[in-house]
N, C-alpha and C positions, 0 to 999 in steps of 0.2 A: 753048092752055092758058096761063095766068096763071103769072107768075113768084111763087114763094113767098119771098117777104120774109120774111127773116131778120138782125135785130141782135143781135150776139152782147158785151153789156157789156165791155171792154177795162179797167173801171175799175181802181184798185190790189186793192180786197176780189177781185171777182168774179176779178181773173187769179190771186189768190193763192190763190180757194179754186175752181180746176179752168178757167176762161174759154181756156187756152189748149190744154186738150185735148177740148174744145168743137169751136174750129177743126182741130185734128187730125181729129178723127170727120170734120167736112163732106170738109177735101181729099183722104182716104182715098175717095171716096166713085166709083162710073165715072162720066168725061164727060158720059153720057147724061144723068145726073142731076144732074150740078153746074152744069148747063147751066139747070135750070131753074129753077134758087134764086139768088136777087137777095141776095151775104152783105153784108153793111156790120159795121161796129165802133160801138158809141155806148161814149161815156166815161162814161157813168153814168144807167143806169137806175132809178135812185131807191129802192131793193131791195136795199144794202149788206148789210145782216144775212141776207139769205136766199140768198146766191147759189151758184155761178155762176145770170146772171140773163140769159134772152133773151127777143126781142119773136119773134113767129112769126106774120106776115100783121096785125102791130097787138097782139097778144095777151100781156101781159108773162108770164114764166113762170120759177119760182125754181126754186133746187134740182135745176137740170136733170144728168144724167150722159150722155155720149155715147149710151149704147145708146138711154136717153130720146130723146135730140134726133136720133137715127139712123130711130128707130120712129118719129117723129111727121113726118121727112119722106118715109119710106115710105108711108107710111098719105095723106099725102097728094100725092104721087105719083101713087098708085095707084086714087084715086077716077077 
């Protein structure tokens, strides 16, 4: 199975509106599965107004909340 690429914006907007309990969700997450996700940091994903903002396998995605970015790496996971 493919590792699930994930960058999660570090930028000043996106860590101010939630980017670092983003990261909180993934390291909360078992081995099993942190194992399969490629995390990286980008400093700015071009998406300041809508954030927090991450890429997920190339895919930019704003507004995300933990449970969000929890459920969409279950879901794929789980395929």
């Amino acid at each position: 199975m493919a590792l699930i690429a994930i960058e999660i914006c570090m930028g000043s907007a996106c860590y101010l509106l939630g980017a670092q309990d983003l990261l909180e969700a993934i390291e909360s997450l078992p081995p099993e599965k942190k194992a399969k996700i490629d995390l990286r940091g980008a400093t700015c994903l071009k998406a300041c107004g809508s954030g927090p903002n991450i890429k997920i396998d190339g895919v930019l995605m704003s507004n995300i909340t933990p449970e969000q970015l929890l459920n969409l790496i279950n879901e794929k996971i789980d395929r």
